[in-house]
C-alpha positions as CSV (number, residue, x, y, z in Angstrom):
1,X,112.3,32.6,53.7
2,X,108.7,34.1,53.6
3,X,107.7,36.4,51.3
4,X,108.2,40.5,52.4
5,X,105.9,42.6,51.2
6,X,107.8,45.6,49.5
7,X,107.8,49.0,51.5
8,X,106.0,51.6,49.5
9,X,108.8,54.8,49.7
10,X,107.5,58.1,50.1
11,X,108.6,60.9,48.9
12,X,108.4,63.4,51.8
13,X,108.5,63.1,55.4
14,X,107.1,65.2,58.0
15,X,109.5,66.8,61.0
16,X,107.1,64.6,62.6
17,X,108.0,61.4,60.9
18,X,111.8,62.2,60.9
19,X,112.0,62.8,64.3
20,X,110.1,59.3,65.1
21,X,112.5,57.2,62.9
22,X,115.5,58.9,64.5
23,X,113.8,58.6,68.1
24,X,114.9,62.3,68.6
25,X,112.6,65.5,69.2
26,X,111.1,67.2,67.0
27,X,113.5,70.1,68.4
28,X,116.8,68.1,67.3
29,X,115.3,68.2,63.9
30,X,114.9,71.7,63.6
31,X,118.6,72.2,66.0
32,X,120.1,69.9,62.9
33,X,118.5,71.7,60.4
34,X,119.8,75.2,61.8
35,X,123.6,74.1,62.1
36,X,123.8,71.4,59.5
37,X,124.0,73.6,55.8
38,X,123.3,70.4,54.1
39,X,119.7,69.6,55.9
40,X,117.7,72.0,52.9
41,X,114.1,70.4,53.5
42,X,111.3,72.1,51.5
43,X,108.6,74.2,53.2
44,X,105.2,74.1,52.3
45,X,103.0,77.3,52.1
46,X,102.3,76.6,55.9
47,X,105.7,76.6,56.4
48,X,106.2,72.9,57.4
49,X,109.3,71.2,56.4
50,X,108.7,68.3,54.0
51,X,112.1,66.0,54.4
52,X,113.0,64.2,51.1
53,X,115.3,60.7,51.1
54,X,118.1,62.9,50.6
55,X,117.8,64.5,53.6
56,X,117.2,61.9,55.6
57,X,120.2,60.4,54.5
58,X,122.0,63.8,55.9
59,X,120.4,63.1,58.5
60,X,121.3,59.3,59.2
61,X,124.7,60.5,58.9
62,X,124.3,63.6,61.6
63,X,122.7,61.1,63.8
64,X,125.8,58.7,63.4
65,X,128.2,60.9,64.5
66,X,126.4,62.9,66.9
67,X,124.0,60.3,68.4
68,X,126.1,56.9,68.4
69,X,129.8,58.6,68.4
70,X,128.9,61.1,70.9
71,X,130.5,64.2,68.8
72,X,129.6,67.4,69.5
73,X,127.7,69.2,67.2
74,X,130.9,71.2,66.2
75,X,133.1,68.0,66.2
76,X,130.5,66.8,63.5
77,X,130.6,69.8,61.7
78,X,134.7,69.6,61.5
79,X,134.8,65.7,60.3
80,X,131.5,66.5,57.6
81,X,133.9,69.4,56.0
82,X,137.6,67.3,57.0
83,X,136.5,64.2,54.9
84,X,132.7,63.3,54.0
85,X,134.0,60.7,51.8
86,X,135.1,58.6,54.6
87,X,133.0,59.7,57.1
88,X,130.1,58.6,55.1
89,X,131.6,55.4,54.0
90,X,132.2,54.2,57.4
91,X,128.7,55.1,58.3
92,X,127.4,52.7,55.3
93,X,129.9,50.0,56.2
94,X,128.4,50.2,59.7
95,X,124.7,49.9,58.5
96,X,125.5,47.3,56.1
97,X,127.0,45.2,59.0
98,X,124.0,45.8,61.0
99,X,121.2,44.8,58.4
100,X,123.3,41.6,58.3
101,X,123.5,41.0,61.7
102,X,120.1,41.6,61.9
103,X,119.4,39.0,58.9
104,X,121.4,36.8,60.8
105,X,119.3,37.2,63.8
106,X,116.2,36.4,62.2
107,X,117.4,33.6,60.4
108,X,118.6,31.8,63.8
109,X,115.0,33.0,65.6
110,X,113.6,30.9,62.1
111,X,115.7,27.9,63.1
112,X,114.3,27.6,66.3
């Protein structure tokens, strides 16, 4: 396989950003943020948000459920306080099965 450079992580993300990797507005973000009590982003003396990994992992999870499971935003306020636990292992079950789909993918488009 040929050599990946390593992402450089940072350590906060603009509303901009966020809304970009979760191909959502910028208006979802702040919706999210607003119902959601776990979304806590820090605020800047300008008063931007600055999103840390944690929240963006909130936020992969909020996208899960309301995004690809089609909850409402109630429905995924009711399973985050039923059972987290589960809710957010089946979420990294389901993205562990798709980064290996998509290394499986890349090794067949290598083979050919």
């Amino acid at each position: 396989m040929p050599y990946k450079k390593p992402q450089i992580e940072k350590i906060y993300y603009t509303i901009g950003e966020v809304a970009k990797m979760f191909n959502v507005n910028i208006s979802h973000i702040r919706y999210w943020e607003k119902e959601f009590d776990v979304l806590k982003p820090f605020k800047n003396k300008k008063g931007n948000r600055l999103f840390t990994n944690d929240d963006l992992e909130h936020l992969k999870l909020i996208h899960h459920l309301v995004k690809e499971k089609g909850l409402t935003i109630k429905g995924a306020k009711q399973k985050l306080k039923d059972n987290k636990e589960e809710t957010v292992d089946n979420h990294e079950l389901v993205d562990r099965l798709k980064t290996i789909r998509q290394m499986l993918i890349d090794i067949r488009d290598e083979l050919n």
